[in-house]
C-alpha positions, 0 to 999 in steps of 0.5 A: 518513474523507474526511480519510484519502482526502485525505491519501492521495492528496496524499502519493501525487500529492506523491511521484509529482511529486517522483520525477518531478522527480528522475529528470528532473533526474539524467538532464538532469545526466548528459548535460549535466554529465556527473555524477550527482546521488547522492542523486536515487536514494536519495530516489526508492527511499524515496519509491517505498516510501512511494507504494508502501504509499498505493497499497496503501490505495488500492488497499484502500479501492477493494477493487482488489487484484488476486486469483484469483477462481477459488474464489470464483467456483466458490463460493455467496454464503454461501462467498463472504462467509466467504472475503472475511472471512478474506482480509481478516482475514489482510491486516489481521493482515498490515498490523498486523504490518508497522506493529508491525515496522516501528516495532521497525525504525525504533527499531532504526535510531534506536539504532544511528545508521545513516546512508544511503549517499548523503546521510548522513541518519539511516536512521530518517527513511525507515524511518518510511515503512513504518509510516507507510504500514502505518497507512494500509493497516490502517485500509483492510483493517479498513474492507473487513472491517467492510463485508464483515462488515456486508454480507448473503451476498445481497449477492453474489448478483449473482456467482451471477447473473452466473455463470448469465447466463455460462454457467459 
């Protein structure tokens, strides 16, 4: 899956330079030639989605999505496991259905000709990114249930330790 991590990580470092190059320059036009630069807003609201839905596998395959701990750390290793289970379960679910969605979506904006506001553009070329990015995040989140599946209830007895060394 290294090709995933790869791509992953170009497209986000490609949109981060590219909003960044966009923004600098409409804020450089406004104060020297007094204009905007329209379309720089419409390509960075698109592109921010689409880093937006990378970051999120990122941030999946890492297992770095912020959460409240409070249950599962109140719970036994077996608990635990079944919790992890379900909680990346429902996500994979979640994503699953915003790439399903999100393709109705696309097609729908297709058959209907929609256009952007500022550019003109077909609107199904950036809805394309919601699926594009669902993809990544589905592949992620069944990653994270296959190895939370795969893994012993005693793997996280390190959680039971760390709570009796702590004192809680």
């Amino acid at each position: 899956m290294k090709i995933l991590d790869w791509i992953e990580e170009i497209i986000c470092v490609f949109c981060t330079v590219v909003m960044t190059a966009l923004v600098f320059a409409n804020v450089l036009s406004r104060y020297v030639f007094h204009s905007s630069l329209s379309f720089s807003e419409e390509i960075t609201t698109y592109l921010f989605v689409l880093l937006s839905m990378m970051g999120t596998a990122i941030a999946a395959k890492r297992r770095a999505h912020l959460g409240l701990s409070i249950i599962t750390d109140a719970v036994g290793p077996k608990v635990h496991k079944a919790l992890m289970v379900i909680g990346f379960g429902i996500a994979t679910v979640f994503s699953a259905a915003l790439f399903y969605y999100g393709i109705l979506m696309v097609m729908n904006q297709y058959n209907l000709g929609m256009q952007t506001s500022a550019m003109q553009w077909p609107e199904w070329i950036y809805a394309t990114f919601v699926p594009f990015g669902a993809f990544f995040v589905t592949i992620r989140f069944a990653q994270a249930l296959i190895q939370e599946l795969k893994a012993h209830p005693e793997d996280h007895k390190h959680l039971e330790e760390g709570k009796e060394a702590s004192g809680t």
